[in-house]
N, C-alpha and C positions, 0 to 999 in steps of 0.2 A: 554849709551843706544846703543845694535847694530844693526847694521841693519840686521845682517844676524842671524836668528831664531836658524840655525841648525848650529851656531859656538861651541856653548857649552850647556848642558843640563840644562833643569832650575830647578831651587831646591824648590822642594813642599812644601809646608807648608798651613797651616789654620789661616784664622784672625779672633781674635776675635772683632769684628765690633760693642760690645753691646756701646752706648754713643760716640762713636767717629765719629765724622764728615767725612760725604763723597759726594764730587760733585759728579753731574751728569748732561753734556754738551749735550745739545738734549732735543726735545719736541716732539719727536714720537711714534712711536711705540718700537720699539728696547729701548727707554732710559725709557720706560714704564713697560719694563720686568725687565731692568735692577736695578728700584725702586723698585722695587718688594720685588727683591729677596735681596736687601741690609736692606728693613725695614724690612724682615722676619728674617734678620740676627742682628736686634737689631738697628742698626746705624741711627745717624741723617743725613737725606739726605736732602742737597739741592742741584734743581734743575736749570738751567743756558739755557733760549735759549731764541728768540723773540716771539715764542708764543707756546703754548701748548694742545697737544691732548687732547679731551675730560676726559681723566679718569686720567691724570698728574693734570690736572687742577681742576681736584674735590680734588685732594690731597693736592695742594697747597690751595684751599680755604677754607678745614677744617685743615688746620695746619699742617699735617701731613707732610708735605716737606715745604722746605723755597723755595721760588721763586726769581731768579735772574731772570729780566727782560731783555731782549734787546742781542746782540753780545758779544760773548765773549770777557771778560775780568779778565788779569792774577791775577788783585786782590782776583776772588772768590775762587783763590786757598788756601789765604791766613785761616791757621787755618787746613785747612784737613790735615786727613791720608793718604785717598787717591781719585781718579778721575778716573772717566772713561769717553772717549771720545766716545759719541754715534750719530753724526751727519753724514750725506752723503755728507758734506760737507769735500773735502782733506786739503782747506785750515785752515780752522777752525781746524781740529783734529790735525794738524801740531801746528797750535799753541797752543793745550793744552797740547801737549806732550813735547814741547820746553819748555814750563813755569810749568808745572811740576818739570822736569827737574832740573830746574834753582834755583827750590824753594825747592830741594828731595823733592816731592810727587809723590807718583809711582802714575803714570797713563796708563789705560789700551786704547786700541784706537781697537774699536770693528771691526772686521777683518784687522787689518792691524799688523801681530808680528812684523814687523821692526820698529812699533813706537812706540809698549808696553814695558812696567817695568815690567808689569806684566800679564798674563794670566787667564782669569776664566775658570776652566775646563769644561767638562762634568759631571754631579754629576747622583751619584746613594745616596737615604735617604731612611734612615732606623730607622727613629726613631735619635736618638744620633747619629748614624753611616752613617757616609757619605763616600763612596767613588769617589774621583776623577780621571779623561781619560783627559791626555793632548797630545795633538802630537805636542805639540811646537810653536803650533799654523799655523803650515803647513799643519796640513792632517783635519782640523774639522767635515769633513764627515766620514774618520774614527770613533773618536773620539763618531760620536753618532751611530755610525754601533756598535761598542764597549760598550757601554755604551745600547742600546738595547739586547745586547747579553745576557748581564751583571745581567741586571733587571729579566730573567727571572729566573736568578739562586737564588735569594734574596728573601725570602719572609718577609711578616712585622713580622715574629718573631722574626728574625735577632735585632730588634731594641727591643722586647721585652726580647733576652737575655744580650743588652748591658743595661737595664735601671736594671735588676737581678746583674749584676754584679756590677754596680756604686754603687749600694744600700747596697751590703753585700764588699763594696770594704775596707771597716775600718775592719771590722771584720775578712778578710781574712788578709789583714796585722798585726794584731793582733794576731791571730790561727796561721800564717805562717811566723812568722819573716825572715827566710831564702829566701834569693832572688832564686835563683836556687831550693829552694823546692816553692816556689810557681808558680816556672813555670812548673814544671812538674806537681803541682795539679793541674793546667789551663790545659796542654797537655790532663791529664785524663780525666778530665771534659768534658773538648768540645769532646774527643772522644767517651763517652759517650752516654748515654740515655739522656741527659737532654736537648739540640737542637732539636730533635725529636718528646719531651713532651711539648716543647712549640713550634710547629710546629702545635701540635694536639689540643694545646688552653689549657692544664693540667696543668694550671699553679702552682695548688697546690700540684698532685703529684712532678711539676718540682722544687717546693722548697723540700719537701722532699730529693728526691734526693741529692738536693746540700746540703741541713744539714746533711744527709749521707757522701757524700765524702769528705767536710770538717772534720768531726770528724774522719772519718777514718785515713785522710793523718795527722791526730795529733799523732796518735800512730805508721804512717810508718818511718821503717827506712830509712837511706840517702845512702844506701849503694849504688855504685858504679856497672856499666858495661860496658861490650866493643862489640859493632858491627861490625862483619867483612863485609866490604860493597866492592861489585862490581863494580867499578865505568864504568866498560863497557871500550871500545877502545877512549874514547873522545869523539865522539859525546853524548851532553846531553840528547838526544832524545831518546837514548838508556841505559839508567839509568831507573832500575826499579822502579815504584812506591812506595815498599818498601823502596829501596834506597834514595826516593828523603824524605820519612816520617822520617826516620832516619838521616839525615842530618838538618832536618829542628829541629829534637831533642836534636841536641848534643851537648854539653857544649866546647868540643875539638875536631879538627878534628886533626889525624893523618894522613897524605895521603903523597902517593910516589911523584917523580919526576915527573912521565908523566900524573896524574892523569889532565884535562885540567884546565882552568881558566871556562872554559863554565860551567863546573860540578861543580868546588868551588862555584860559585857564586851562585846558588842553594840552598847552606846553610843557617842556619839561621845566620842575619846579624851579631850579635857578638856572633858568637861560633869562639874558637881561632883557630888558622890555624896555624898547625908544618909541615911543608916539612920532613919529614923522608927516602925520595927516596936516592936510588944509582945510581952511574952511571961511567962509562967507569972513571978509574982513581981517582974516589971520593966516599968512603963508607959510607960517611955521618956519621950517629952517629954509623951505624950497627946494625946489627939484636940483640945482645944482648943491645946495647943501646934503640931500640924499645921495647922492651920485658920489660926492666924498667921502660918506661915511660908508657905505657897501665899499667902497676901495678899500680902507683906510682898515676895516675891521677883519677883510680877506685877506688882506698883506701881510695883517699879523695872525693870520694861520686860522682865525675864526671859521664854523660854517656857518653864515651866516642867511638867514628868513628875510626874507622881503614880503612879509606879509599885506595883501592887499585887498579891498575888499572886493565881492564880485569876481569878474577873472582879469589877471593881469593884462592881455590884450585886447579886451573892452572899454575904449574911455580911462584905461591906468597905466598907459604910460611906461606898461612895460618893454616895449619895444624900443624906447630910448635907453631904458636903464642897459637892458643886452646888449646894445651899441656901445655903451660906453664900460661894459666889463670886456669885451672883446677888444675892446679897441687897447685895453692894458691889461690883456695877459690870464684874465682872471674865470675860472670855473664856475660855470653855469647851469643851471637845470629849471625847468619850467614846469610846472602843478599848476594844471589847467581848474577852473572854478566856476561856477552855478552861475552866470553872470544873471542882472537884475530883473532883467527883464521875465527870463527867464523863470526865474522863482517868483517874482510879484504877480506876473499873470497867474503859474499856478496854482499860488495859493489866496487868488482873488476868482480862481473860476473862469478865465480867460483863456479860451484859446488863440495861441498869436496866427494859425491859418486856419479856416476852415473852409471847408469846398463852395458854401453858400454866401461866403462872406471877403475871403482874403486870401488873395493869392499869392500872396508876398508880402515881407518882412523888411520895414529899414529901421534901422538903430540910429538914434541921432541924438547927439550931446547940444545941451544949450546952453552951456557953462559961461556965460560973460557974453555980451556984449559981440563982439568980433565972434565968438562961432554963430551967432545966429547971422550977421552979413555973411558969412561964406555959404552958406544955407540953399542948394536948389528950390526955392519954397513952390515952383511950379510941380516940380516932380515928388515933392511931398505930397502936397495937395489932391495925387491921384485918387479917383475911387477904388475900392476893390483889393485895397492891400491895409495892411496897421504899421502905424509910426508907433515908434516907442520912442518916449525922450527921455533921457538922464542928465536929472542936474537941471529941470526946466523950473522949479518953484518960481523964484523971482522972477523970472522973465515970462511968466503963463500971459499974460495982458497981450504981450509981441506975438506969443505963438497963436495965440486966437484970433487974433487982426491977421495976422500975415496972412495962414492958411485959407481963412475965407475971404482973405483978397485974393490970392491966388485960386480960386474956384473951389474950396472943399465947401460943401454944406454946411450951413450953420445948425444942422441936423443933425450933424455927425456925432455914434455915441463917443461919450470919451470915460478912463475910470484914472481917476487918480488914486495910487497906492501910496500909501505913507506907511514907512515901518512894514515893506515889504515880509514876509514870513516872519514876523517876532509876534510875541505875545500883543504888542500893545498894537495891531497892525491896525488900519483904519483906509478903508476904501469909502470915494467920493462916485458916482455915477451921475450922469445929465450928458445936455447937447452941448455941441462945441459953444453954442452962443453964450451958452453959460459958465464957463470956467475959470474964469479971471475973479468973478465977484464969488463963482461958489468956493473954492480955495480959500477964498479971505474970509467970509460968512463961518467955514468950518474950519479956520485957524491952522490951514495943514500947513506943515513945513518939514525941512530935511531932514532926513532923506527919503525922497516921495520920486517916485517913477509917474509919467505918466502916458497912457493908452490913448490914441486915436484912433478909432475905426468901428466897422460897423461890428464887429466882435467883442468891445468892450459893452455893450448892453450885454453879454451874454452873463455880466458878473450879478445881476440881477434874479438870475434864472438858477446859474450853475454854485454860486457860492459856497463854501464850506468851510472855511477857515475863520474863526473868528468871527465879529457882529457881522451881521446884515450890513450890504452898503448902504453909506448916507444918501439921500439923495440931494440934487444940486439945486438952489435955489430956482424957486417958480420963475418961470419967465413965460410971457405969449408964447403961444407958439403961433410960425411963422408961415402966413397965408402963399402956395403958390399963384406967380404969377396966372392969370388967366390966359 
């Protein structure tokens, strides 16, 4: 048993309580609710204290609970499932949780988690459907703030569509032997008309329905598709709606290297998870080995995530992958996404135009070698607009040579974002002449955006996100000519 609630997280579950014995230590009011809701859950409860409240005590004298008379003692544990300690007494609760304990019978000890096995939630009922709100038994006024929240979103249809569903539950396994086709006839379903109809009390158009979309999905085929999804800069908060609908649908996830854990975890709990990312030194399987496996996994009927980070038609490459599911036959849809820029400016304070400053926006990748040769570097180089580059860390040395050989100012502000919108984000600010040695001085690395133009000073002024930016190592500053 530990004493500390919030060591490790406790793992949910439901009992089924019909026939099996459960103590209950207390004769008040608290171990009155707590009878309550154990005979409403089926279980034979006996009750254990030296005397008993009015409405315990009608219960034990029509039978309905057994009466333990007098102080407790560890024998009435003998035979339960489980116990709950409901006395205002510390000494007493101490030792039903000690003898608990001693005998494995989880015992619960009503506000105290360091001496529970186990926890009763907050419940929301729905008919069959219950949901549970535990804070670990540290925050319980949360717990029912949550659970208030919660009630208003639920109506009693809710239980009237899970008693529709138990009912025809033989029958759709029956119609639907394929596991994976019955969960996309449940995706259809519930996205449906049929929640709505039993919302309005229509229960008999709501059977129609459902004898409609079951016979329908007997005749659909399993055929397979692939979503190119956004998955935004990491923060999951900026994951569209969409994106989070199609995650929670997919059989496979394919997703890069920097896609985060916050955004995986989003998904539905076993849809598979393929890391298909690159990265500095490592190709992974490769853009042709991706391009197999989104075939390969459509063909056999998957729907299948292409999770990416950023938005797919920014620098990822989704515009090849569409080419090559059209080109054999295969179902596609596109979830557009936050791309980097986008998010790093605003949560470094950066506006990418401003009327006093930029008038224009180019996106440019520096990814290797050959994209920076293909490079207009004259028409980068303009005053009066912001470059954004993606994927420029290693190569920052070439971008600050090039640019102010091509004529930008070595004045020019610049802000480098590292860990664009994430907790650990880290912005760099200075002149262009300084960006190659401040990068290396403050150890930035991937994946880092960076800002040129006279708009990245504004990150100085407007910031709110996380620390204050660093600034860029001292350098002179640089005398105009005369």
């Amino acid at each position: 048993m530990s004493t500390d609630p919030s060591a490790a997280p406790l793992y949910p579950l439901f009992a089924d309580l019909r026939g099996r014995a459960v103590l209950v230590v207390g004769g008040g009011s608290v171990a009155r609710r707590k009878v309550r809701a154990l005979l409403d859950a089926g279980a034979q409860v006996a009750v254990g204290a030296p005397a008993l409240e009015p409405a315990l005590a009608r219960l034990a004298a029509t039978g309905h609970v057994r009466y333990h008379r007098g102080p407790f003692d560890p024998a009435w544990l003998d035979g339960a499932w489980l116990a709950i300690a409901a006395t205002d007494d510390t000494t007493t609760n101490r030792a039903v949780a000690a003898a608990g304990d001693a005998r494995r019978v989880w015992v619960n000890v009503v506000d105290d988690a360091a001496l529970s096995a186990f926890h009763v939630p907050a419940r929301i009922e729905r008919g069959p459907v219950q949901i549970a709100i535990s804070s670990g038994g540290g925050a319980p006024m949360l717990t029912r703030h949550l659970r208030e929240m919660l009630e208003t979103q639920f109506d009693a249809s809710l239980g009237t569509l899970a008693r529709l569903l138990a009912r025809e539950r033989e029958r759709i396994r029956r119609t639907l032997p394929d596991v994976a086709q019955r969960r996309r006839f449940f995706d259809r379903l519930l996205a449906g008309p049929l929640p709505r109809l039993l919302r309005q009390q229509r229960t008999r158009r709501a059977q129609q329905v459902f004898d409609a979309a079951i016979a329908a999905d007997t005749t659909r085929t399993s055929a397979g598709s692939v979503v190119l999804v956004g998955a935004g800069p990491g923060d999951p908060g900026l994951l569209t709606l969409r994106g989070l609908r199609a995650l929670n649908e997919a059989d496979v996830i394919l997703h890069d290297r920097l896609v985060s854990d916050e955004v995986l975890q989003l998904a539905r709990r076993d849809a598979e998870r393929i890391e298909v990312g690159k990265q500095a030194g490592d190709h992974g399987i490769g853009q042709h080995g991706i391009h197999a496996l989104m075939l390969a996994r459509a063909r056999a009927g998957q729907r299948v995530v292409r999770l990416k980070g950023g938005d797919p038609f920014v620098f990822g490459r989704g515009g090849e992958e569409l080419q090559v599911l059209r080109a054999h036959g295969i179902d596609y849809e596109v979830v557009p996404g936050i791309t980097a820029a986008l998010a790093c400016a605003a949560h470094a304070g950066i506006p990418l135009t401003h009327r006093d400053h930029a008038q224009s926006l180019r996106l440019v990748t520096a990814h290797g070698q050959d994209s920076l040769d293909m490079l207009d570097w004259r028409a980068l180089a303009q005053e009066r607009q912001t470059l954004a580059v993606y994927m420029g860390v290693a190569l920052l040395d070439t971008l600050q040579s090039q640019l102010i050989a091509h004529g930008r100012s070595p004045e020019t502000p610049f802000a480098l974002i590292e860990n664009g919108s994430r907790d650990d984000q880290r912005v760099v600010t200075g002149r262009l002449l300084q960006l190659a040695e401040s990068a290396l001085a403050h150890e930035v690395h991937s994946p880092a955006l960076l800002i040129v133009g006279e708009v990245a000073a504004l990150a100085d002024e407007l910031h709110w996100f996380g620390d204050k930016p660093l600034q860029a190592t001292p350098q002179p500053r640089l005398e105009k000519a005369a």
